[in-house]
C-alpha positions in Angstrom: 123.8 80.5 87.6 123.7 82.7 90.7 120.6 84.5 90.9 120.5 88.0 92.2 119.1 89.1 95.7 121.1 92.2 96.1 122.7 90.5 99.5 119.8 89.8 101.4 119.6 85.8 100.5 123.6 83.9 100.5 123.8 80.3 99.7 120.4 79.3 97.9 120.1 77.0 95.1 116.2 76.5 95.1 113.3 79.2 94.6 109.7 79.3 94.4 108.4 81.7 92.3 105.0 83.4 92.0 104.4 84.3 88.6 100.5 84.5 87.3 98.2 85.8 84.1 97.5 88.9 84.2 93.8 88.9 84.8 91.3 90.4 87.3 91.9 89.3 91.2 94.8 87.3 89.7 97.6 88.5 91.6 95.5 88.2 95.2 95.0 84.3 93.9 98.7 83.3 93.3 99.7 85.0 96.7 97.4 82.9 98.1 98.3 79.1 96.4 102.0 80.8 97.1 101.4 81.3 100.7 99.8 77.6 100.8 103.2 76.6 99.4 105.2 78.7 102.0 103.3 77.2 104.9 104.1 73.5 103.5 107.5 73.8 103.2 107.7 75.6 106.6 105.6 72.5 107.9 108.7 70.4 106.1 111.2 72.6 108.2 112.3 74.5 105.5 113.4 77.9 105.5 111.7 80.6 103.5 111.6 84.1 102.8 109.0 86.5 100.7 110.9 88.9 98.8 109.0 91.3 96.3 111.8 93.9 95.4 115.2 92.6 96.7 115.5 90.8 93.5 117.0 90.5 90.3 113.8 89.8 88.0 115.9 89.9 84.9 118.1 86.9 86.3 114.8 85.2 87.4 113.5 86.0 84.1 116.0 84.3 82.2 115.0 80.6 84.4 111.5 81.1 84.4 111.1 82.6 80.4 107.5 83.9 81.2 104.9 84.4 78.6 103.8 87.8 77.2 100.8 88.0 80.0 102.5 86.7 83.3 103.7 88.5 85.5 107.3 87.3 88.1 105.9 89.3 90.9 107.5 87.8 94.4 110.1 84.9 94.8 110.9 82.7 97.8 114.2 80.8 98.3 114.1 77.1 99.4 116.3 75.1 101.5 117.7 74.9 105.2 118.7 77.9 107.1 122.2 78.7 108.3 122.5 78.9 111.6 125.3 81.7 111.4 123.2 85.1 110.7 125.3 87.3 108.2 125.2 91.8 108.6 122.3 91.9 106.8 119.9 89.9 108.5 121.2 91.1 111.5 120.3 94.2 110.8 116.4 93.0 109.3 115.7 91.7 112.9 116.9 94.5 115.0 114.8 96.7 113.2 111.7 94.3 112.6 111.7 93.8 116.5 110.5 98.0 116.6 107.7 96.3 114.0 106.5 92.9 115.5 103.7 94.2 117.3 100.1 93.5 115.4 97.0 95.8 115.4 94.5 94.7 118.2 91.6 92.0 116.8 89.1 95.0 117.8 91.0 97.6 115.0 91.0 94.9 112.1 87.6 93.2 112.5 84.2 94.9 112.6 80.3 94.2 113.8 77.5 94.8 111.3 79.2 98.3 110.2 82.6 99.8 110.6 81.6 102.1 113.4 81.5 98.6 115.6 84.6 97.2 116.4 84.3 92.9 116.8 85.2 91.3 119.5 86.4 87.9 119.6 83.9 86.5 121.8 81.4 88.2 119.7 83.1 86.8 116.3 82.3 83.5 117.8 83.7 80.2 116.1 85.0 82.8 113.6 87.3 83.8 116.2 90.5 81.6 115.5 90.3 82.2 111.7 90.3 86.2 112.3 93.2 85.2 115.0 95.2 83.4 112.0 94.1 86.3 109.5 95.5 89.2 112.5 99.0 87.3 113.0 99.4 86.5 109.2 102.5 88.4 107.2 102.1 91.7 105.5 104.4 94.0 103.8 106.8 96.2 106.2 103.6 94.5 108.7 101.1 97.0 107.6 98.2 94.4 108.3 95.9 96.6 105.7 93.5 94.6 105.8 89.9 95.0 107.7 87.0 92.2 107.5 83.2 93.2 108.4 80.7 90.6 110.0 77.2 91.2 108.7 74.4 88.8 108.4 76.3 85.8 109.1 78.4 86.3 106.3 82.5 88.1 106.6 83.2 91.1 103.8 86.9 91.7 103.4 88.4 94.6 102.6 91.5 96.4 102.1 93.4 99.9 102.2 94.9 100.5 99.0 98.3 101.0 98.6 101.2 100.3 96.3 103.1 97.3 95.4 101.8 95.1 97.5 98.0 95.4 98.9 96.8 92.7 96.5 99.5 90.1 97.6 99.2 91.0 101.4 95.1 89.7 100.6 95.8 86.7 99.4 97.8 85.5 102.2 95.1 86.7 104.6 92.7 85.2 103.0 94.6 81.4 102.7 95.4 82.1 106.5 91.8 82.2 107.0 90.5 79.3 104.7 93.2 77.2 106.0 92.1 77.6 109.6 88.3 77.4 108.8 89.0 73.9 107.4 91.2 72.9 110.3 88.3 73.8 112.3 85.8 72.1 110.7 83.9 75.4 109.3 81.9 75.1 106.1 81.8 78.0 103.8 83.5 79.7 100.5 84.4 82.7 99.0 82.1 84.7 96.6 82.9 88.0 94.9 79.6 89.6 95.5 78.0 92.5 93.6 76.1 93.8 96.5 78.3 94.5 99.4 78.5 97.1 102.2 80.3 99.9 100.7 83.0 101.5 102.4 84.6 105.2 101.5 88.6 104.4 102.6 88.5 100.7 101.9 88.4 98.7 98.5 86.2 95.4 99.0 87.9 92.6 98.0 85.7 89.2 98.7 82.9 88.1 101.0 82.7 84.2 103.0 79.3 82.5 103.1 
């Protein structure tokens, strides 16, 4: 069965799918795992590609036959790239080159309040993992997230928006893990009831 992509993916056979419970924080945890699976098979030399609209969910449906509470929210085709690039994807790079660019580490990351921009040298052996986090993926690159250094401990935070703010967390957050343990860096996540509060930013999770 060919499964629909509306033209932007020619050729695959294999997909990942990220499909979760619906439950609280739910969605920012399966980007996450998904993102871990993303990085694997790019570390295989496999081709990949996020796609959260540009897809057929009824074809996808049909394969996957999801419970009453999941949710098909992003799928990723599998295999080895063509080295011939068809209209399409010609077009998605000319355009994404006007979009490469990423927000400077000072304009993501904060110092004890939001007013203090972080620098890395100040951010210390944190530095790398808000490196990883500040190149990491986002929807149409919007990087919407921010992360404030406080008492030896990192708040994350995002902008609300639609669609996609949720997934966009959850591969900024396994971008960071997954450096932290390269590095050697003890710590977790904790949702934490007691946080600094921010008026344009939802707080997401904290790392202790």
């Amino acid at each position: 069965m060919q499964l629909g992509t509306y033209g932007w993916i020619q050729g695959a056979c294999d997909y990942l799918a990220l499909v979760y419970e619906n439950a609280p924080f739910a969605e920012t945890a399966a980007a996450y795992m998904f993102e871990q699976a993303v990085l694997f098979c790019t570390s295989l030399g496999l081709g990949t590609c996020w796609l959260g609209g540009s897809f057929s969910r009824s074809d996808f449906k049909k394969q996957i036959q999801l419970a009453e509470n999941e949710t098909l929210r992003i799928v990723s085709p599998i295999g080895h790239a063509s080295d011939k690039k068809h209209f399409i994807e010609k077009f998605i790079v000319q355009a994404d080159k006007k979009h490469v660019s990423r927000k400077p580490f000072g304009e993501l990351f904060f110092d004890k309040s939001f007013e203090h921009s972080l620098t890395e040298s100040e951010a210390g052996r944190f530095s790398t993992p808000l490196e990883m986090v500040r190149l990491a993926p986002s929807a149409n690159n919007k990087q919407e997230w921010r992360v404030l250094m406080r008492n030896n401990m990192l708040h994350f935070y995002k902008k609300p928006y639609p669609r996609f703010d949720a997934i966009d967390m959850g591969i900024a957050l396994c971008h960071f893990e997954l450096a932290c343990k390269e590095l050697g860096i003890e710590g977790k996540f904790e949702i934490l009831e007691d946080f600094p509060a921010n008026a344009q930013l939802q707080y997401v999770i904290s790392w202790s």
